[in-house]
N, C-alpha and C positions, 0 to 999 in steps of 0.2 A: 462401496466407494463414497456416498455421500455422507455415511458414516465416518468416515475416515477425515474427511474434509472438513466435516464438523467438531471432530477432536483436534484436527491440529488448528483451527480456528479457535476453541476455547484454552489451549496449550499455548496458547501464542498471548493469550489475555485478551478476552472478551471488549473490555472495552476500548482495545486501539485495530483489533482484527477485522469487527462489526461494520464500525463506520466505513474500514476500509472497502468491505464490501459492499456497501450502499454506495462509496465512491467508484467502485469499479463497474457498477451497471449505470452509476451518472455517467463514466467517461464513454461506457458502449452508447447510451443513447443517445448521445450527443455526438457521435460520431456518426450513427444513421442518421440521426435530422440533417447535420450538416451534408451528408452524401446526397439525401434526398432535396432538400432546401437550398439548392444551390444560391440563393440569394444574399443568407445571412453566414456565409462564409468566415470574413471577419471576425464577427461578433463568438462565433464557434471555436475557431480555432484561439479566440483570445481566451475562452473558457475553459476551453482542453489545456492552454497553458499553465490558465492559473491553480487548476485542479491536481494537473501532475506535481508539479512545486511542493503546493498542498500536503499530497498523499505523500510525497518524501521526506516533508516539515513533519508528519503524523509518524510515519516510520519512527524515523529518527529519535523522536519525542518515547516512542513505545523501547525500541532500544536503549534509549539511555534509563527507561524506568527496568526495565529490563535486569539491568547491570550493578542497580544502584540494588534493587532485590538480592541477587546472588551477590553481590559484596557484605550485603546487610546479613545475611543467614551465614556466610563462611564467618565474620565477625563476632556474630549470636553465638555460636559454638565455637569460637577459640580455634579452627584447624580447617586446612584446605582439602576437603575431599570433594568428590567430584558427585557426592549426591547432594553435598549442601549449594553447591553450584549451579545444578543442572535445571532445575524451576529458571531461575533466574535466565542463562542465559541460551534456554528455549526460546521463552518470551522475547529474547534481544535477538536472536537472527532469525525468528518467525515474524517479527513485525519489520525489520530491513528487508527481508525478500520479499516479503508480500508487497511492502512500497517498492522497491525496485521493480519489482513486475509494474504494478498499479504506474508507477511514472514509463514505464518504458511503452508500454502500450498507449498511453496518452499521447505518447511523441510518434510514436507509429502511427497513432489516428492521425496527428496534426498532418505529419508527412504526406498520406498520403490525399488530405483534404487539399493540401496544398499543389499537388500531381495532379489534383483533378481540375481545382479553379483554375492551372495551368494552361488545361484542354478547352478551355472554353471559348 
């Protein structure tokens, strides 16, 4: 399994998958500070904002590299087949999904930071 996880993380291109991951254990631990700390609520939840955005600015960024590869290689070789393609656009819908997860969970953190300072 972690095998697995570690190839579709370097099939997706190492260096927009990586950071994604260093961002997605920043958005977990800042979501237990904020659970736990209830005091710096604010300052947390403006952090999970600005990190989701972030991770979907990097997506993005990793997809359009993505696209511009698999356009570059169908062009390299003169003709549209689907193995000059397929590098390419791995890399494009590995690095969108993984930011969409990465923002969707940042905004499920904020949500529920927000439910909580609610209760108090």
């Amino acid at each position: 399994m972690i095998n697995q996880i570690i190839s579709k993380l370097n099939d997706g291109g190492p260096f927009f998958t990586y950071p994604m991951v260093i961002m997605l254990i920043i958005i977990l631990v800042l979501f237990v500070r904020g659970l736990l700390l209830k005091r710096e609520d604010e300052k947390t939840i403006r952090l999970l904002i600005s990190l989701g955005w972030f991770t979907l600015a990097w997506a993005f960024l990793g997809h359009t590299i993505g696209l511009i590869t698999a356009f570059d290689s169908v062009g390299a070789h003169g003709e549209l087949a689907p193995r000059y393609l397929a590098r390419g656009l791995k890399i494009a819908l590995l690095n969108l999904l993984m930011g969409a997860i990465l923002f969707l969970t940042a905004r499920l953190s904020i949500i529920i930071l927000i439910l909580v300072q609610k209760k108090k």
